[in-house]
N, C-alpha and C positions, 0 to 999 in steps of 0.2 A: 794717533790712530792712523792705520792702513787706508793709502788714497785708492778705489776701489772704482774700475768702471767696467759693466756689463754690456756686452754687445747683444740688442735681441735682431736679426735680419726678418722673422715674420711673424711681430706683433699679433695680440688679438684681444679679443675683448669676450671673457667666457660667461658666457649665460649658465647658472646650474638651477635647477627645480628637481619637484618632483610629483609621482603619482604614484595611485595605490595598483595599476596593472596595466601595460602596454601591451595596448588592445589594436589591430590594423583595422581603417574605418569606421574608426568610434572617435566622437571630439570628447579626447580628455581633457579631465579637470587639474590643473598644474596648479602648485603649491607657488607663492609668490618668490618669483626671482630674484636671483643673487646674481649682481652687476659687478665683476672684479677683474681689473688688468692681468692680462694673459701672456705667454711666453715665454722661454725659457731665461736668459740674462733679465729680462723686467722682473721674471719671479725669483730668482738669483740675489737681486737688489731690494723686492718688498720682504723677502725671508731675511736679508741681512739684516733691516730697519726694525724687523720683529726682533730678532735678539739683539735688538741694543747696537748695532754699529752704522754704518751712514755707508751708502754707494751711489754713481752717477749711473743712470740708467739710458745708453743710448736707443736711439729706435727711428724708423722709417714711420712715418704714420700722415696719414693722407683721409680727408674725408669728416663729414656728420661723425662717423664713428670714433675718425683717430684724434677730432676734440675732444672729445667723451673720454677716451683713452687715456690723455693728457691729463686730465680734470682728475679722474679715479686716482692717479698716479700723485696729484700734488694733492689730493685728498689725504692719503696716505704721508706726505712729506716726504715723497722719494724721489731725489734729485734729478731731473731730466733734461737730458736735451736733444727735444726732438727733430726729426729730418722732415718738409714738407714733401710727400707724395701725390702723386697723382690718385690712385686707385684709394677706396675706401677700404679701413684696416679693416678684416675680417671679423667677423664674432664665432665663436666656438659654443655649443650647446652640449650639458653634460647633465643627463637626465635620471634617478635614483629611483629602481621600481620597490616604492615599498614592501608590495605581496612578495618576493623575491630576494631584496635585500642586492642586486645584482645593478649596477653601474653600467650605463650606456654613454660613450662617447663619439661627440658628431664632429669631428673634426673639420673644417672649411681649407678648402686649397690655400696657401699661399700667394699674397698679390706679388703681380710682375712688378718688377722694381726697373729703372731706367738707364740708362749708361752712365746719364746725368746726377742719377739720385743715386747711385752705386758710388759716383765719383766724389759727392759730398760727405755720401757717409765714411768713405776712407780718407778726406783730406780731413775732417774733423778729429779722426782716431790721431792720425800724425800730429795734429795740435797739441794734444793736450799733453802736458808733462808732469811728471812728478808722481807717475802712476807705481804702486807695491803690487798689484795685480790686476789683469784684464780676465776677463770671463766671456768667452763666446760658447753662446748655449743656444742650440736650439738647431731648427732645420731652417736650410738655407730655399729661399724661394725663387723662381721662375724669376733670371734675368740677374743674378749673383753668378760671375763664375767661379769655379768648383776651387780655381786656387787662392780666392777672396781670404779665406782664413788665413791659408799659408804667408799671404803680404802683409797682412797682421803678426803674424809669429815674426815677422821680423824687425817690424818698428818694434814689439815690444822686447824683442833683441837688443837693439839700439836705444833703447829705453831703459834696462834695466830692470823689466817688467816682469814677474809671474805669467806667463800666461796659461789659464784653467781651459782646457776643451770637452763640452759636453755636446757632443754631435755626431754624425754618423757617415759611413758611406764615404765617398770620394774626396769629398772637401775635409774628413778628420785624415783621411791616408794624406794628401796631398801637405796638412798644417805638421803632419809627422814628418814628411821627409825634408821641412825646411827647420824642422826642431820644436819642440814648445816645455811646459816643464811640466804640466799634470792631465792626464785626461780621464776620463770615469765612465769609459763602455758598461755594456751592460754584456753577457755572453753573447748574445749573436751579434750585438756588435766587435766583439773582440775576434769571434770568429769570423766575420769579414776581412779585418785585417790579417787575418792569419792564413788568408784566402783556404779557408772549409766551410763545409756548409754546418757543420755542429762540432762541437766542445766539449767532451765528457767534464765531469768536475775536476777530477784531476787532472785535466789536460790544461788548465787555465793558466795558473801561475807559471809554469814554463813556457807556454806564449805570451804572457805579460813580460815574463823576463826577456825575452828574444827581442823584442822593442826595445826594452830600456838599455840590454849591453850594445843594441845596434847605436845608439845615441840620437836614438827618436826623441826620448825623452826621460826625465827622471822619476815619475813615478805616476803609477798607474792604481785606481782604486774601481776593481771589477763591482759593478754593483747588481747585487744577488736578490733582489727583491724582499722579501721576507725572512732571507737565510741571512741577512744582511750585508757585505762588502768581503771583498778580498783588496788587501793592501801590500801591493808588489814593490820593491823597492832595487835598487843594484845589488844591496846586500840577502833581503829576506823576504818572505811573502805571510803574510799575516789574514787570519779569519778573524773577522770584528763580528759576533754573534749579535743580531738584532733581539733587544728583547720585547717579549710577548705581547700585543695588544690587540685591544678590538680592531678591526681593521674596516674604514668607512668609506675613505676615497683612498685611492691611489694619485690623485690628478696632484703634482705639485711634490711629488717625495723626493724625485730627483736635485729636485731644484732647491730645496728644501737640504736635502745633504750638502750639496757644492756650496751653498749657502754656509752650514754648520761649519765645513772643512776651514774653507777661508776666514771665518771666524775666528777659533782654534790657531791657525798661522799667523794672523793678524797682531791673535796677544803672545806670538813668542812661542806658542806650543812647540815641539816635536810633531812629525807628521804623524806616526798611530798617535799618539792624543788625539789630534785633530781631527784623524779620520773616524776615532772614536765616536766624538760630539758632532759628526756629520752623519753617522750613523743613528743615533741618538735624535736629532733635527728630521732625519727620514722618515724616522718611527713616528715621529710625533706627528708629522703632516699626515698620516694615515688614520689617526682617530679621529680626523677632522672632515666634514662633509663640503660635497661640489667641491671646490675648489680651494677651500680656504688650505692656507698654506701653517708652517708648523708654528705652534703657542712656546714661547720661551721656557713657561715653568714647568711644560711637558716635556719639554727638551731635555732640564735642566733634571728632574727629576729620573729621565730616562738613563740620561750620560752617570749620572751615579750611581746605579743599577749595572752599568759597564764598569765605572769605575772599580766599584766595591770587587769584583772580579781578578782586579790589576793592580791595587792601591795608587791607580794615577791620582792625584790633586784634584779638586775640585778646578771650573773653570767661571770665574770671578771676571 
């Protein structure tokens, strides 16, 4: 098995409920809370442990909450090893109006992180060895600077490492120009790097390629929400059609796919296979409410609904 560690920089801890109409100045009545480990590399790692494979999950966490955090997370059986912070980890709040059918999310700032607790959580990355892929996902918070990923791209240089980036804005430009080997914008973030402000559909794949022949990186999987991914490569760029479901939460598809991808490359796949069952793992986190992330046999079910399309193999 693939030794697998996820980096999350701003942890959280996501409350979801719900009510039958969000009303201002009324005390509504909430449906009993659902307490689940939050952020992107932590949900990267609890999606890996859903389909059957094992990852380490790193993270900053500090406070009443970032015990809680810890607890949720080996509740789970998902490897950690946490960094102590000062500041208490955040909770995020994601509220479901039933009359409506419509998802409200409350997202909390990211905690400032220290010179000190920036410096341990990159002397720990340089420790560890014998890594098949590193995963940084997520948004970088208040007191990371913006080339933190980029010093990452290169221990896992020096490593030997995959490294996956799922993030945005200056700190994904800055891990491109020291190299990495996958990242999974979504269009406006591809169109950031392509510095425009928007992206026709067909405009995509030919700035996805303009990265990879610059030798940013090897390959790029645009992800299209509903329409489901584009999979750009040095050779081709490929549409992976999400198929059809109800659609419940959005909170966790991303992570959920980069999740499926790595799965997929883990046993050996070709990367469209992989990207396939990472599309398939997206689909699935989206018939799932608050937060919960993607169910294997919906996964699994899904990817061969792709399959059957392709005659790819089943993924065993």
């Amino acid at each position: 098995m693939s030794r697998i560690l996820t980096i999350t920089f701003s942890p959280c801890i996501d409350k979801s409920t719900s009510i039958q109409e969000l009303l201002p100045d009324k005390k509504l009545k909430c449906s009993s809370p659902k307490i689940e480990p939050g952020g992107g590399g932590i949900n990267v790692a609890r999606a890996i442990g859903k389909l059957g494979g094992k990852a380490v999950a790193l993270y900053p966490s500090g406070g009443c909450t970032g015990k809680i955090l810890d607890q949720l997370l080996k509740n789970e059986r998902v490897s950690i090893i946490s960094i102590r912070m000062k500041q208490e980890t955040r909770e995020n709040i994601i509220v479901f109006e039933n009359s409506t059918n419509k998802q409200f999310r409350l997202g909390m700032p990211g905690n400032d992180l220290s010179k000190t607790e920036c410096q341990e959580l990159f002397k720990i990355i340089t420790r560890i060895n014998n890594l098949n892929f590193i995963v940084a996902s997520g948004s970088l918070p208040p007191g990371i600077p913006p080339n933190f990923i980029a010093r990452i791209a290169d221990i896992a240089k020096r490593k030997h490492a995959k490294l996956i980036i799922d993030t945005s804005g200056e700190p994904l430009r800055s891990a491109l120009a020291e190299g990495v080997y996958m990242i999974k914008p979504n269009a406006s973030e591809l169109s950031y790097l392509a510095n425009k402000e928007y992206l026709q559909e067909n405009e995509i794949a030919d700035e996805a390629k303009k990265i990879i022949t610059s030798g940013q990186c090897e390959i790029i999987i645009v992800s299209l929400g509903a329409k489901g991914a584009l999979l750009v490569t040095k050779d081709k760029a490929t549409r992976i059609v999400a198929p059809p479901v109800r659609t419940i939460s959005t909170v966790g598809a991303g992570d959920s796919m980069v999740a499926g991808i790595i799965m997929g490359l883990s046993k050996g796949y070709d990367i469209e296979t992989a990207a396939k069952y990472g599309v398939a793992c997206g689909t699935a986190a989206t018939m799932n409410p608050g937060t919960e992330l993607c169910h294997k046999e919906d996964a699994d079910k899904l990817f061969t609904q792709i399959r059957s399309l392709t005659g790819i193999p089943a993924l065993v």
